[in-house]
C-alpha positions as CSV (number, residue, x, y, z in Angstrom):
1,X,98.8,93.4,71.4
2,X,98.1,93.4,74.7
3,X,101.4,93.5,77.3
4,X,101.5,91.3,80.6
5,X,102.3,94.0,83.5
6,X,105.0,92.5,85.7
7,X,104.1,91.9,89.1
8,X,105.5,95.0,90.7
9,X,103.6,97.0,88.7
10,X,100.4,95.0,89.6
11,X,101.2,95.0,93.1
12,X,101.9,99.2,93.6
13,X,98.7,99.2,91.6
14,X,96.4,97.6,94.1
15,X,98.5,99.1,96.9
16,X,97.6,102.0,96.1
17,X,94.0,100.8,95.5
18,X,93.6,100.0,98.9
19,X,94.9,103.2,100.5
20,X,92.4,105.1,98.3
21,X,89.7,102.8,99.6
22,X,90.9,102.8,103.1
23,X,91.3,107.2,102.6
24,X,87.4,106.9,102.1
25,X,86.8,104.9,104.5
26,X,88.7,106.5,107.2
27,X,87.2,110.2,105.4
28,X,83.3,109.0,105.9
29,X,83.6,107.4,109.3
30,X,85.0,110.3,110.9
31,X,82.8,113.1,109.1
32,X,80.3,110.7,110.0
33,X,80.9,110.2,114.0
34,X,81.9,114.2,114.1
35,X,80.6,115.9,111.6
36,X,78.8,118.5,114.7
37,X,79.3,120.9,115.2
38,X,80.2,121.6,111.4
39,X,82.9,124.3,111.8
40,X,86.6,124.7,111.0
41,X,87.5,124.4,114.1
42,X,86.1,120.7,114.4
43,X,89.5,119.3,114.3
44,X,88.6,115.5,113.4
45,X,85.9,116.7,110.6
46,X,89.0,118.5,109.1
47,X,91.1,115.5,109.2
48,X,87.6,113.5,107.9
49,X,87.3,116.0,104.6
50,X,90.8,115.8,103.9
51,X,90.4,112.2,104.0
52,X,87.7,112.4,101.8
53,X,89.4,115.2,99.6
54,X,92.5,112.7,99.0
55,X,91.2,109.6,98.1
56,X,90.2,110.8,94.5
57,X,94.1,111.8,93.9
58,X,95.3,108.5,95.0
59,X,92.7,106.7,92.5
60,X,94.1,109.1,90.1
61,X,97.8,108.3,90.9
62,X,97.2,104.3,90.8
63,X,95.7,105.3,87.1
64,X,98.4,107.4,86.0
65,X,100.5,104.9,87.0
66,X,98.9,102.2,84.9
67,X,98.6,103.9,81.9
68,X,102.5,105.2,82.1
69,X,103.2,101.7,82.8
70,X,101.2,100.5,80.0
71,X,102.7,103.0,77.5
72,X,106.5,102.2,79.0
73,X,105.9,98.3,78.4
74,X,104.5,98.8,74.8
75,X,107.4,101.3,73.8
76,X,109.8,98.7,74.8
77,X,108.7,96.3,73.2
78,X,107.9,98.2,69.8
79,X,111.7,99.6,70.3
80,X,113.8,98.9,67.5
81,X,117.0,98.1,70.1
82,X,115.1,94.6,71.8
């Protein structure tokens, strides 16, 4: 049986969606305009990478949190107290 998320869930969900997609946007536009010189000390291809780096742990967080959701909802409704 599949549960109905509410809509906070839903919404934190494609909140955080959209800051992963806007962390790899930001990530490639700025390795892109200063990606040279490629050093360290290229302040704004730092920032760029670290955009890059993040975005994969925000999609992982907005899956985590599905899935936990998910689980929650169905113990609570399989719960022999409801």
């Amino acid at each position: 049986m599949k549960v109905k998320p509410n809509r906070t869930h839903e919404r934190m969900c494609r909140m955080l969606r959209l800051f992963a997609w806007t962390s790899v946007a930001i990530g490639m536009l700025l390795c892109l305009f200063f990606g040279n010189p490629f050093r360290d000390t290229n302040t704004w291809l730092m920032i760029g990478i670290g955009f890059l780096v993040a975005s994969p742990v925000l999609f992982l967080v907005e899956a985590v949190f599905r899935i936990t959701e998910d689980y929650g909802s169905k113990n609570d409704k399989n719960s022999p107290n409801s």
